[in-house]
gemmi code that builds the backbone of each chain (N, CA, C; Angstrom):
import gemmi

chains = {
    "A": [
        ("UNK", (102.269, 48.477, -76.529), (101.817, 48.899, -75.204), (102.921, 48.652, -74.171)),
        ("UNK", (103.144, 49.821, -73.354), (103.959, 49.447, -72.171), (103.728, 48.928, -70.930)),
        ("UNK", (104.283, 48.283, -70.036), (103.757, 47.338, -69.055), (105.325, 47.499, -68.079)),
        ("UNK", (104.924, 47.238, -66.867), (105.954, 47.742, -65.948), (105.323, 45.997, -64.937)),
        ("UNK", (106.759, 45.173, -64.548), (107.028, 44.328, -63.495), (107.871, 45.065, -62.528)),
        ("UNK", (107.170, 44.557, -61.017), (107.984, 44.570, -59.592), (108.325, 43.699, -59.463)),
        ("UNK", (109.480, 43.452, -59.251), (110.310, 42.325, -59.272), (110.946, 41.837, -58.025)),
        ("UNK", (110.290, 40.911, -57.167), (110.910, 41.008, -55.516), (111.449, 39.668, -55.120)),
        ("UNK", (111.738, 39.358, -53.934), (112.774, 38.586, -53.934), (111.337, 37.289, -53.847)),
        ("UNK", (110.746, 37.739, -52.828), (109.573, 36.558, -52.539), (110.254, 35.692, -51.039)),
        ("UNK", (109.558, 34.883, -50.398), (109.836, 34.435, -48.868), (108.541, 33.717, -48.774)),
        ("UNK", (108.267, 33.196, -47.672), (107.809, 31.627, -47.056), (106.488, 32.374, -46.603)),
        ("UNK", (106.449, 33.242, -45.880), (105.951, 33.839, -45.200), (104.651, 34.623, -46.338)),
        ("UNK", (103.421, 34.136, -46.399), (102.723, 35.231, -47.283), (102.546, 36.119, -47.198)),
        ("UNK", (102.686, 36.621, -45.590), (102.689, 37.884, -45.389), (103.935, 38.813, -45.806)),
        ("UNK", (104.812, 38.212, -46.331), (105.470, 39.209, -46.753), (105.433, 39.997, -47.844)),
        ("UNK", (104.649, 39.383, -48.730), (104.296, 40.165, -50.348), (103.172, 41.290, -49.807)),
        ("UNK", (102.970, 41.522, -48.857), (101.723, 42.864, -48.575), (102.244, 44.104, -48.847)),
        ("UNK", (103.512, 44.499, -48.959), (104.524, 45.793, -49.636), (104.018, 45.946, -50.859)),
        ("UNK", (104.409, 44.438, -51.818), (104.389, 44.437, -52.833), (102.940, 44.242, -53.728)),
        ("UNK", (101.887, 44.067, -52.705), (100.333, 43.779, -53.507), (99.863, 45.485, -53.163)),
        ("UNK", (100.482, 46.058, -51.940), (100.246, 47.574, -51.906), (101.217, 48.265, -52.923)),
        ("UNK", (102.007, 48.113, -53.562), (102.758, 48.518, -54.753), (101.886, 48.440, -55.617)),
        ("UNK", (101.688, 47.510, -56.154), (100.809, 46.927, -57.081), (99.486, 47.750, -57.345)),
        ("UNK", (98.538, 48.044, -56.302), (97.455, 49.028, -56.295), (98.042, 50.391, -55.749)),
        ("UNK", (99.240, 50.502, -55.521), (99.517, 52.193, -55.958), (99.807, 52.333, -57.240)),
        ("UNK", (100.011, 51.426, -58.090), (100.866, 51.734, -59.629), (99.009, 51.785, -60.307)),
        ("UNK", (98.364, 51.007, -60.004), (97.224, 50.662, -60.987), (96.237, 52.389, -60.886)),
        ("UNK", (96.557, 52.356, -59.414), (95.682, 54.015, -58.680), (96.445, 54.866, -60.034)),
        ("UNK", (97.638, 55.268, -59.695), (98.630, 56.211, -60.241), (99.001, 55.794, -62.083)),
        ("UNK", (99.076, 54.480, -62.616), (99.270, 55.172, -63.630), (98.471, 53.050, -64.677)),
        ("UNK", (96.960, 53.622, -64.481), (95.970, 53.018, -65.016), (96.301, 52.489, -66.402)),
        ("UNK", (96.619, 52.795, -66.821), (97.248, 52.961, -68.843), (98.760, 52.383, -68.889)),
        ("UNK", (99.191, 51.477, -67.561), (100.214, 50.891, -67.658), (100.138, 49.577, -66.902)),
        ("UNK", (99.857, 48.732, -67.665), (100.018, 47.588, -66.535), (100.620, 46.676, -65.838)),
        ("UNK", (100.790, 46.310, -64.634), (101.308, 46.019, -63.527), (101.268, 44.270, -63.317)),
        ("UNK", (102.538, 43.768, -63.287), (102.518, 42.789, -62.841), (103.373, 42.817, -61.618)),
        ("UNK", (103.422, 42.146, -60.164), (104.190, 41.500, -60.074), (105.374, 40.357, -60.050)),
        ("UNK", (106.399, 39.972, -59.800), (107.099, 38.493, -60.341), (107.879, 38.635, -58.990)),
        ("UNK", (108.237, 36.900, -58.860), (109.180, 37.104, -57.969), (110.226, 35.864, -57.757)),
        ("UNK", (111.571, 36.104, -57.425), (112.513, 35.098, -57.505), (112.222, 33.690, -57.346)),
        ("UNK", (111.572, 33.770, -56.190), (111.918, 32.358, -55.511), (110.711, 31.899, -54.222)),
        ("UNK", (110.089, 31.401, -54.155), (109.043, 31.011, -52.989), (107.870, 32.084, -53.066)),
        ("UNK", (107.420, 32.635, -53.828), (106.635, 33.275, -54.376), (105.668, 33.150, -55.835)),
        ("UNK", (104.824, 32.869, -56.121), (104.657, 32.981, -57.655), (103.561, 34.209, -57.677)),
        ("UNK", (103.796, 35.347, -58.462), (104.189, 34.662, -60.190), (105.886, 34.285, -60.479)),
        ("UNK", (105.992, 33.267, -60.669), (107.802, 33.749, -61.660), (107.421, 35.013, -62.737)),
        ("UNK", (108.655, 35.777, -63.223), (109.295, 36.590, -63.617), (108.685, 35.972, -65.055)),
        ("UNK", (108.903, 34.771, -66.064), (108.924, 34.547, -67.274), (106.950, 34.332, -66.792)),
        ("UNK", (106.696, 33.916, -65.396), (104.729, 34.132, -65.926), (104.354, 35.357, -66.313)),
        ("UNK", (104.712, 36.534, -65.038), (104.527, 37.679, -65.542), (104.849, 38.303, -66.784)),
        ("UNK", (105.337, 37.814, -67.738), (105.443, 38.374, -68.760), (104.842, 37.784, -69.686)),
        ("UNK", (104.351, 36.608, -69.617), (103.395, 35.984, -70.045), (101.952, 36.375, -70.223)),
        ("UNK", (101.968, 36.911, -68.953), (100.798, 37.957, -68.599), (100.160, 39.091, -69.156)),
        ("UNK", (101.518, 39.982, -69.516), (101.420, 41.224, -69.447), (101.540, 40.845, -71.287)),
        ("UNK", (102.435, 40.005, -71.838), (102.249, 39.935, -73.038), (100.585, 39.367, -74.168)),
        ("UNK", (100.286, 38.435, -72.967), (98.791, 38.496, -73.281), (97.543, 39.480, -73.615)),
        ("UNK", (97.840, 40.794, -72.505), (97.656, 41.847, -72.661), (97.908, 42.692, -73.774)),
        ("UNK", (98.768, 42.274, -74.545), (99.497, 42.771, -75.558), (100.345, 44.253, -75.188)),
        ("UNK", (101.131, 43.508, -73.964), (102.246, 44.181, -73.365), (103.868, 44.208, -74.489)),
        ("UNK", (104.341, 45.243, -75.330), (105.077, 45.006, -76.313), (106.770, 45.442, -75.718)),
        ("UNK", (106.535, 46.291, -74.356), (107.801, 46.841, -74.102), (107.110, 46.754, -72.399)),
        ("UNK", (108.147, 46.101, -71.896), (107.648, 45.615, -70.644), (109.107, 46.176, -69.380)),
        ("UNK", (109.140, 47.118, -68.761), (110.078, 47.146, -67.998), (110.167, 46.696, -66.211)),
        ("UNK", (111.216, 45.638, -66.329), (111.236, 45.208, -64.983), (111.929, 46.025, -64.418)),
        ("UNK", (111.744, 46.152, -62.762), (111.634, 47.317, -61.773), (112.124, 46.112, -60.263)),
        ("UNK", (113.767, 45.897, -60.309), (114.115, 44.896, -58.969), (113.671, 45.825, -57.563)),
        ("UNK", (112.959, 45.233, -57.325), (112.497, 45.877, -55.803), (113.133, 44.745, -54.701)),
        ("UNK", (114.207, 45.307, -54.996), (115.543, 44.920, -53.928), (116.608, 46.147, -53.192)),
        ("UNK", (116.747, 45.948, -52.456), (118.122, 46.982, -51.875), (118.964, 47.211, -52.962)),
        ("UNK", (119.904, 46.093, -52.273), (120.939, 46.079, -52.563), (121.615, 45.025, -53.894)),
        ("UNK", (121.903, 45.279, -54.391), (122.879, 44.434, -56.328), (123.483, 43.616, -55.647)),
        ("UNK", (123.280, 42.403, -55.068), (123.972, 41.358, -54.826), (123.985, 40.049, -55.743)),
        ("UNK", (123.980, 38.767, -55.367), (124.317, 37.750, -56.002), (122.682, 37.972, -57.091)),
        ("UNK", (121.704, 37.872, -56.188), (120.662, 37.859, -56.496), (120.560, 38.415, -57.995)),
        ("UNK", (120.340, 39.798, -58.168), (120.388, 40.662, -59.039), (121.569, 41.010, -60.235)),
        ("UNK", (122.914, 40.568, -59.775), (123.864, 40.110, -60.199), (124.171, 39.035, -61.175)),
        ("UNK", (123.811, 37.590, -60.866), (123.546, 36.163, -61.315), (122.432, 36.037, -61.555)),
        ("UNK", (121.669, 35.371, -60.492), (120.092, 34.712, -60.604), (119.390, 35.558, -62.206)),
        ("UNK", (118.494, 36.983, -61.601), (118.374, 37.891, -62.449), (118.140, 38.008, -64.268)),
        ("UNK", (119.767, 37.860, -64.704), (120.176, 38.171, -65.819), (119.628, 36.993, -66.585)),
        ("UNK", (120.055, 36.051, -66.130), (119.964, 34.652, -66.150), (118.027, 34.315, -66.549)),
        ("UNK", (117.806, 34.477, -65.731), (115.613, 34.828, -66.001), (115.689, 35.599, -66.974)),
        ("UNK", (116.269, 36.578, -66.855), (115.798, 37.318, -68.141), (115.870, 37.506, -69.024)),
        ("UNK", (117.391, 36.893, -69.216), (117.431, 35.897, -70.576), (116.495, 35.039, -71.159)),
        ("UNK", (116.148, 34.289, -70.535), (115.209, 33.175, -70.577), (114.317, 33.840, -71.001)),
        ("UNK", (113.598, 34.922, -70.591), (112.177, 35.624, -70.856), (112.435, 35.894, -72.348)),
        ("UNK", (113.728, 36.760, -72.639), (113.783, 37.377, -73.794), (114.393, 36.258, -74.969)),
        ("UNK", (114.508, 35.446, -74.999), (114.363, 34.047, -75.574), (113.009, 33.671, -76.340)),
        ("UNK", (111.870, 33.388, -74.643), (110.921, 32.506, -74.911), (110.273, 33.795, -75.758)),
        ("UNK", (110.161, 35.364, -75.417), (109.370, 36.319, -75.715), (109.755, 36.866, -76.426)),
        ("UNK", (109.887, 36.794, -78.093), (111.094, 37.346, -78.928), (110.670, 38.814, -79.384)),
        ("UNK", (109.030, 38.292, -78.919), (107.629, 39.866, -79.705), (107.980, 40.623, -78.617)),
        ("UNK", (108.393, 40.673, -77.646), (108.775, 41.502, -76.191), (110.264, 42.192, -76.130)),
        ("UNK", (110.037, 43.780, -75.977), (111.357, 44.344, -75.774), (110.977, 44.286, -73.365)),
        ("UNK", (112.294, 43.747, -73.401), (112.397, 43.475, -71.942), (113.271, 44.915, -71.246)),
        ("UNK", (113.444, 45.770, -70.910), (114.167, 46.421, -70.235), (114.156, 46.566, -68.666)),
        ("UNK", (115.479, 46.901, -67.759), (115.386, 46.563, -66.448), (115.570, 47.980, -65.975)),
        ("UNK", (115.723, 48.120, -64.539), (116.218, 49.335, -64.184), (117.333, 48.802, -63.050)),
        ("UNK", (118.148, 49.511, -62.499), (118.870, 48.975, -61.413), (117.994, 49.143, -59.964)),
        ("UNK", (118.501, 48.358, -58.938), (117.451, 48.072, -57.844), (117.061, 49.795, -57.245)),
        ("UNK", (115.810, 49.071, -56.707), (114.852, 50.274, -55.800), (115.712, 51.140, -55.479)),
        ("UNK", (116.772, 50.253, -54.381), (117.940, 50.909, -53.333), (118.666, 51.696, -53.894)),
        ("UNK", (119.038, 51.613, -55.341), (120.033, 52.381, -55.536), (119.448, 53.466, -56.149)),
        ("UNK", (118.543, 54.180, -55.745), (117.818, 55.375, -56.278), (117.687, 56.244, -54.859)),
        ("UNK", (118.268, 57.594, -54.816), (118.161, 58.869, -53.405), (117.139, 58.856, -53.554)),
        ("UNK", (116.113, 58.742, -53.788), (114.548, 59.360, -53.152), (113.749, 58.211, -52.691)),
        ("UNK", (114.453, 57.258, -52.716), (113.836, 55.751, -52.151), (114.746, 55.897, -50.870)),
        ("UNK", (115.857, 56.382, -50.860), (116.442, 56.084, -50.146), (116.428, 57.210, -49.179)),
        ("UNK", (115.472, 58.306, -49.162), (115.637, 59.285, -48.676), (114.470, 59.469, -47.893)),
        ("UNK", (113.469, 58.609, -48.546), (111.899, 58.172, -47.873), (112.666, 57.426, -46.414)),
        ("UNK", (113.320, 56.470, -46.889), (113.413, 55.543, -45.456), (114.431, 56.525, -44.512)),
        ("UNK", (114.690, 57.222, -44.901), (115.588, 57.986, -43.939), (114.719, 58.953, -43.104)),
        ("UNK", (113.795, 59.552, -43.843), (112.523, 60.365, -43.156), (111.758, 59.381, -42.597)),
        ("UNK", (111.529, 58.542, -42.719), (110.818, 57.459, -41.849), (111.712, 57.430, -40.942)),
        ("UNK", (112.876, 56.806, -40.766), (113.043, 56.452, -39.050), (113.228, 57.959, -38.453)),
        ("UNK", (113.717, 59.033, -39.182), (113.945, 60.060, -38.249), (112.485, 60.659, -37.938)),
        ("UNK", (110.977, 60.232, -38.466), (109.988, 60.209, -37.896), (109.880, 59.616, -36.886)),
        ("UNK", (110.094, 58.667, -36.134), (110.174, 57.426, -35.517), (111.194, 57.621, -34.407)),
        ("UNK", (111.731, 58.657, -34.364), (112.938, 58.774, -33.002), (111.789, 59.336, -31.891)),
    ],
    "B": [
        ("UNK", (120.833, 59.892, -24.496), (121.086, 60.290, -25.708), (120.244, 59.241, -26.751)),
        ("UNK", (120.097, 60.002, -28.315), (119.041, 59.254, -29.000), (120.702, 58.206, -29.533)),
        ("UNK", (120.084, 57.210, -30.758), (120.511, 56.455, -31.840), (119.506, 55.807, -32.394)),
        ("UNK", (120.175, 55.445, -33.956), (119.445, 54.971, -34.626), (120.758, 53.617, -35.315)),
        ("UNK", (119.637, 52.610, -35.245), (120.082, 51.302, -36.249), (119.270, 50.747, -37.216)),
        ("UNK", (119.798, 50.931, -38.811), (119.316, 50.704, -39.624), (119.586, 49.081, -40.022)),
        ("UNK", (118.532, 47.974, -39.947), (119.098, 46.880, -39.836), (118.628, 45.990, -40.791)),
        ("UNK", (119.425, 45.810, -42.002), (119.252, 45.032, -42.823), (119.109, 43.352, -42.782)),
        ("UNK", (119.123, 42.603, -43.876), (118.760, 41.551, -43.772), (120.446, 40.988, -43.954)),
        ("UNK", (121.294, 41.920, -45.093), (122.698, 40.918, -45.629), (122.873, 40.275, -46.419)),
        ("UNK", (124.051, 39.688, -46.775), (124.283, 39.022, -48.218), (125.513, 38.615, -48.235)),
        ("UNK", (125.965, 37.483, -49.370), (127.371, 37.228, -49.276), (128.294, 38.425, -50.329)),
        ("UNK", (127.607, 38.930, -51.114), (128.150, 39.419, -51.975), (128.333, 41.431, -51.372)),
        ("UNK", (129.467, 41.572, -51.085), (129.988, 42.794, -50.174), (129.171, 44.105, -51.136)),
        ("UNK", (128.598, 44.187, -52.595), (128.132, 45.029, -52.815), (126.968, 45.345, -52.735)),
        ("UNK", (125.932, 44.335, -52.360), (124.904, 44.286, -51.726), (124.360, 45.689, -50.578)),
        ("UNK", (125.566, 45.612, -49.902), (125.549, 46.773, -48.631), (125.898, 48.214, -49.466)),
        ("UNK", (125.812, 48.476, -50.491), (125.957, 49.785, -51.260), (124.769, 50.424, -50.420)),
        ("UNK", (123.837, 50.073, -50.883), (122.909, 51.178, -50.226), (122.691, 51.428, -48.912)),
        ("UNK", (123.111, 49.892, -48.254), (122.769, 50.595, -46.728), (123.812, 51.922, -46.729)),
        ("UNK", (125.414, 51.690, -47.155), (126.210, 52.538, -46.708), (125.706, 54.131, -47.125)),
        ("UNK", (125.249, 53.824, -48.163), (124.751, 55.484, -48.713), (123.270, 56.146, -47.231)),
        ("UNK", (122.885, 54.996, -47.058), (121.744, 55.289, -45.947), (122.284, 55.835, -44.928)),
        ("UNK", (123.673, 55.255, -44.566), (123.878, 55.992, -43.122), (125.012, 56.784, -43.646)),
        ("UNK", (125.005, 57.397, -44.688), (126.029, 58.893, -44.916), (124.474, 59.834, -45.099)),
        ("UNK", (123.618, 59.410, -45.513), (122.678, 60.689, -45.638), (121.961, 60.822, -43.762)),
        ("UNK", (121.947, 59.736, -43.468), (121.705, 60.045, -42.008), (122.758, 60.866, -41.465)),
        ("UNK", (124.027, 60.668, -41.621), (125.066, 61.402, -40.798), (124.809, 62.654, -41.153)),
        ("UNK", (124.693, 62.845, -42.522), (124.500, 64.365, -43.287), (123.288, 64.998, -42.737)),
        ("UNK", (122.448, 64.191, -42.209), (121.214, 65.225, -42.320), (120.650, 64.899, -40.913)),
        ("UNK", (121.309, 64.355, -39.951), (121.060, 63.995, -38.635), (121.948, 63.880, -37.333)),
        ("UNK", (122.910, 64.411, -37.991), (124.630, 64.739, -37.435), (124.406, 64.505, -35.636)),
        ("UNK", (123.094, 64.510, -35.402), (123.534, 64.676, -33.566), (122.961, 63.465, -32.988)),
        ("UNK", (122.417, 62.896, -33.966), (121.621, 61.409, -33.586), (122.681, 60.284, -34.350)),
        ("UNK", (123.929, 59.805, -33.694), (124.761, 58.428, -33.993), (123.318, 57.464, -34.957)),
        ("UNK", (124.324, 57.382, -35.609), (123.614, 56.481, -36.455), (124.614, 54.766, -36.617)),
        ("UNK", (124.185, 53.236, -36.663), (125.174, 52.544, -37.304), (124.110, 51.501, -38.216)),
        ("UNK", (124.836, 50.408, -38.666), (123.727, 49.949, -39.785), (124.275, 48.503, -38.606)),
        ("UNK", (123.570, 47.231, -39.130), (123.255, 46.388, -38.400), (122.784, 44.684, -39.481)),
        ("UNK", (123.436, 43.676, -39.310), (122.494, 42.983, -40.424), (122.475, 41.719, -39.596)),
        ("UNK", (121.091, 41.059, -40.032), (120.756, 39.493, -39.415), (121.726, 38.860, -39.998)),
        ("UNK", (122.575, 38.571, -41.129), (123.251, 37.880, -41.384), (124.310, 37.975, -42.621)),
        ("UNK", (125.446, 37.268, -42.407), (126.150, 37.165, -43.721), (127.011, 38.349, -43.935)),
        ("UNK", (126.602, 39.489, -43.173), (127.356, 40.713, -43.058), (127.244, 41.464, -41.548)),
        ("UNK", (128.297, 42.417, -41.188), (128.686, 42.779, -39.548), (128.795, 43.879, -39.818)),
        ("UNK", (128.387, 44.372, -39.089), (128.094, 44.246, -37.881), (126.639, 43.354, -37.312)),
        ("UNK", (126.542, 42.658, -36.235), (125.228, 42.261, -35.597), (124.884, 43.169, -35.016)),
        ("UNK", (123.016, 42.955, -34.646), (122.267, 43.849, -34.261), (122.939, 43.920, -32.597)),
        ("UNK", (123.596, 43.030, -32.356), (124.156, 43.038, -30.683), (125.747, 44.076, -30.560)),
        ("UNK", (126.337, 43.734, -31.720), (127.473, 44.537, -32.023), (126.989, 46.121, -32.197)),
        ("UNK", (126.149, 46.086, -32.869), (125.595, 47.992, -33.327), (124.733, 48.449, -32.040)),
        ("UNK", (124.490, 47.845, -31.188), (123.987, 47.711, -29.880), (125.091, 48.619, -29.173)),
        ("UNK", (125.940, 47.859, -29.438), (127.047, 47.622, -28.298), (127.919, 48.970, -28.269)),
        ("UNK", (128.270, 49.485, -30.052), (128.850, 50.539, -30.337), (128.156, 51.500, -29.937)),
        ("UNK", (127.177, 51.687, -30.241), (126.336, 52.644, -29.797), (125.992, 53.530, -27.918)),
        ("UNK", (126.328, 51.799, -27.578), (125.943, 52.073, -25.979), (127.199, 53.183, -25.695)),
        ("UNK", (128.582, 52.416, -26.463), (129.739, 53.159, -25.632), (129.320, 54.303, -26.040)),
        ("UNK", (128.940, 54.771, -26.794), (129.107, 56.282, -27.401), (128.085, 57.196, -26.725)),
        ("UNK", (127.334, 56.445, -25.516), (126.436, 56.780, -24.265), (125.016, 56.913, -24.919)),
        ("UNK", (124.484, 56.452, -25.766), (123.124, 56.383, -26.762), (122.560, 55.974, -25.211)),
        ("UNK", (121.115, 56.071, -25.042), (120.245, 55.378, -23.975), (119.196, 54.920, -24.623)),
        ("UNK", (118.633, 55.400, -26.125), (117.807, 55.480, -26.339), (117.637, 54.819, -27.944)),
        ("UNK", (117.839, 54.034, -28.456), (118.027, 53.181, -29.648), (116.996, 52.999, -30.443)),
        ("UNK", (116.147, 53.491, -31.776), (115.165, 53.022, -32.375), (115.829, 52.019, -33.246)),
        ("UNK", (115.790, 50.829, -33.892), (116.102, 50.236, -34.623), (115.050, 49.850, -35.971)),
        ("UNK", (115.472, 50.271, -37.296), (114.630, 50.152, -38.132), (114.905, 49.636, -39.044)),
        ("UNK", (113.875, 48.250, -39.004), (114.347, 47.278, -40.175), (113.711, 47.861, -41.866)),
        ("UNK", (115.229, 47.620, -42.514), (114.957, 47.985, -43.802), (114.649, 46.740, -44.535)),
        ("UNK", (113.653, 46.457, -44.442), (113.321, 45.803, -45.128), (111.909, 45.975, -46.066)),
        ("UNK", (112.019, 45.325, -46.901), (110.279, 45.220, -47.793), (109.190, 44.659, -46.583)),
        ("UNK", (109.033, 43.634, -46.628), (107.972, 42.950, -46.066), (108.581, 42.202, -44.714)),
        ("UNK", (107.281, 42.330, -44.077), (107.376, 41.512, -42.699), (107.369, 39.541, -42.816)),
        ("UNK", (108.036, 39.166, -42.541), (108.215, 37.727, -43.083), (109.056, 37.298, -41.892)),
        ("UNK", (109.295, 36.210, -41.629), (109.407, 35.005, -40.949), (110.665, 35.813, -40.209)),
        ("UNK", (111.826, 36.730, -41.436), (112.688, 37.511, -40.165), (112.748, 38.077, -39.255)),
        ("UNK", (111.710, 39.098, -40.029), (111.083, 40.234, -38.916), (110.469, 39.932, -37.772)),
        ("UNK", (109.213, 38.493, -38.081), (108.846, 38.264, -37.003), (109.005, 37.331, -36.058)),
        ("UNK", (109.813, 36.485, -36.816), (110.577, 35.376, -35.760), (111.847, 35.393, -35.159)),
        ("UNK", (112.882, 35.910, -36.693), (114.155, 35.956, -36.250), (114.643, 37.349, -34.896)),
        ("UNK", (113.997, 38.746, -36.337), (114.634, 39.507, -35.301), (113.728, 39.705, -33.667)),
        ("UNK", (112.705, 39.560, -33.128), (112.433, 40.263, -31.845), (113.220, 38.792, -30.966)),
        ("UNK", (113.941, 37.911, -31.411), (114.930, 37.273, -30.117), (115.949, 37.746, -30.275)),
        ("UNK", (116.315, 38.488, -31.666), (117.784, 38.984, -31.470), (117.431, 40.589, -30.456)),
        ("UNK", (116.309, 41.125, -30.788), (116.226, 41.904, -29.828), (115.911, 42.076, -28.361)),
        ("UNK", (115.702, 41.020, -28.345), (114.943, 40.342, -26.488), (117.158, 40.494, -26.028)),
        ("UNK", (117.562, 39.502, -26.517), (118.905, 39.204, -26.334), (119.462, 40.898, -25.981)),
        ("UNK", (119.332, 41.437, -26.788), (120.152, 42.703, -26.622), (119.194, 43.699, -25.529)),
        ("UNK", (118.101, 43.138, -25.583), (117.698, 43.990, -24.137), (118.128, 43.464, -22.869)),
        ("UNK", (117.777, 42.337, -22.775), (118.929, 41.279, -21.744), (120.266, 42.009, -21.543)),
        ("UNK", (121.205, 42.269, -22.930), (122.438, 42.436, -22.368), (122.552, 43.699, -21.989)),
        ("UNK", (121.866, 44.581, -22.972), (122.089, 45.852, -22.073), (120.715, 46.620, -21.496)),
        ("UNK", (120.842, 46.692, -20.537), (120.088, 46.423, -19.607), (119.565, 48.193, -19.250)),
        ("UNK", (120.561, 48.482, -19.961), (120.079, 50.194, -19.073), (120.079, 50.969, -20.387)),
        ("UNK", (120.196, 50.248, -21.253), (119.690, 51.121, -22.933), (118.354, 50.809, -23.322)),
        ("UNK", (117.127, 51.757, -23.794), (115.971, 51.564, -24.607), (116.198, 51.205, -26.031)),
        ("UNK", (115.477, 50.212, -26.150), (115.770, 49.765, -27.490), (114.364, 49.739, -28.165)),
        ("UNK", (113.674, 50.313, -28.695), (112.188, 50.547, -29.797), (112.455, 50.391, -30.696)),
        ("UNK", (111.703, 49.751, -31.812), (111.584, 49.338, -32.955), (110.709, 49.746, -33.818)),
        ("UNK", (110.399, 49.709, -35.486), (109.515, 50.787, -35.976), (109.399, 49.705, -36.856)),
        ("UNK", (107.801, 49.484, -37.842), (107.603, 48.254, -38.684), (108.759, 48.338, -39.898)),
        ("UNK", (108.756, 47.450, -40.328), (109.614, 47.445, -41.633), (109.185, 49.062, -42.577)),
        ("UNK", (110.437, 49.069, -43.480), (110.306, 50.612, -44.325), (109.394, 50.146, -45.364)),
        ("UNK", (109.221, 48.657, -45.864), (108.135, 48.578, -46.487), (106.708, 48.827, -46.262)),
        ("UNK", (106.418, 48.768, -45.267), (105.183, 49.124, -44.968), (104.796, 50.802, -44.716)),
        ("UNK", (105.588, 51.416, -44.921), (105.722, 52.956, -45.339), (105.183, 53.939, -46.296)),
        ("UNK", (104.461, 54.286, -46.632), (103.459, 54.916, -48.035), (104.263, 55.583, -48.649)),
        ("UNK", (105.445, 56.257, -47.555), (106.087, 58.010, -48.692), (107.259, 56.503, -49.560)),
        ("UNK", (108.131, 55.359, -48.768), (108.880, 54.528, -49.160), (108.158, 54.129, -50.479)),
        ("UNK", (107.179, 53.378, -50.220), (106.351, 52.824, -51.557), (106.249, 53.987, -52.344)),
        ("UNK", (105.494, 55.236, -52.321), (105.575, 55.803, -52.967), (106.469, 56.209, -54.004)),
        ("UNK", (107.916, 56.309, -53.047), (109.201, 56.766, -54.172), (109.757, 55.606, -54.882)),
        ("UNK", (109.511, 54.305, -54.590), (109.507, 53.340, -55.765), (108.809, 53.828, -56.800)),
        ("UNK", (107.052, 53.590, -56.591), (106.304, 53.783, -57.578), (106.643, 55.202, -58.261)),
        ("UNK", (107.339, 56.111, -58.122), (107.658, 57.083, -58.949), (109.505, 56.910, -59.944)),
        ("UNK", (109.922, 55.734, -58.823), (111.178, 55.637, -59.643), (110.931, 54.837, -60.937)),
        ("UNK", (109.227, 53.810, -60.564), (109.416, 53.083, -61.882), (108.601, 54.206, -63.130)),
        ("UNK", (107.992, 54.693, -62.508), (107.358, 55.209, -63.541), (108.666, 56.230, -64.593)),
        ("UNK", (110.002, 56.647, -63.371), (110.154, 57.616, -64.409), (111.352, 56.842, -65.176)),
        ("UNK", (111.005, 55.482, -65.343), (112.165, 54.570, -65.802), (111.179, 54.143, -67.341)),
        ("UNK", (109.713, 54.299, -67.185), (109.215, 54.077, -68.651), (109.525, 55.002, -69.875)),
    ],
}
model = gemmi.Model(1)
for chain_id, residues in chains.items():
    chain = gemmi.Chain(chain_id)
    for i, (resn, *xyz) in enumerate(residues, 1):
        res = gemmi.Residue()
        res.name, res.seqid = resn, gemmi.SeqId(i, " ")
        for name, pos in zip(("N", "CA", "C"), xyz):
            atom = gemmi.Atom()
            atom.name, atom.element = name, gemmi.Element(name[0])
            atom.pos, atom.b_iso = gemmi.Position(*pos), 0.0
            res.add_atom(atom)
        chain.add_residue(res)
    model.add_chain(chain)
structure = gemmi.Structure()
structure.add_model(model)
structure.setup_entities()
């Protein structure tokens, strides 16, 4: 079974995961027969190795994480690889695959561009 | 005259800003009469007072600034409206409006939730 993680940075602030819990029930709306975890770096839980914990409980067998980040910095770069190692370690029954961040995809990036030029 | 500032959060790592830069070549491309500059709270420059500033010379009166960010969190709502109080202070005869974060955006969320799906 396939299973899809959002993968975000996470912050202090709880209000900041409301992007990402509205992600979360657009993926479940849109594609029911795939399930959805979120994970997230740092000041947030779930961690990255719960969610897959999760989704492997489920009997999640090919699980692709999805960095819902801008920009490939240290973060995504270091931190990242590093977790997901770890995952694909502890989870040996789990094929892990990633994608490169949100940001670096034109139609993500083409939404926020029609947004502010809505907004002038 | 209009402008727009796309204003990220930043990073130490210089490739991080990949996507803003691709953000403001598709703005230039597809908005050629509305100055566009990018802007970050930290770790990277220009400041939101500097992209202010460029902008003014270039006779802008009218400034939306739109934070790219995911979620509203402790930056959005603590850090940046004093960096923006400050820059209304300094310039005094420019409008400066602001639009919620791009996370909170449906077509934005949306083109995630279609980038992950077409990554399964």
């Amino acid at each position: 079974m396939k299973a899809i993680i959002l993968f975000g940075h996470g912050a202090r602030d709880a209000r900041w995961r409301e992007p990402f819990d509205r992600l979360a029930e657009l993926w479940r709306a849109q594609h029911a027969d795939v399930p959805v975890e979120l994970a997230f770096l740092e000041m947030m839980q779930p961690s990255l190795e719960e969610a897959v914990a999760t989704l492997g409980a489920k009997g999640a067998k090919d699980i692709t994480v999805v960095p819902v980040f801008f920009g490939q910095g240290g973060h995504l770069r270091n931190d990242f690889p590093v977790l997901l190692d770890a995952c694909r370690e502890k989870f040996s029954q789990i094929t892990l695959s990633t994608t490169p961040a949100v940001g670096e995809n034109v139609a993500v990036l083409q939404a926020i561009i029609d947004f502010g030029a809505s907004a002038l």
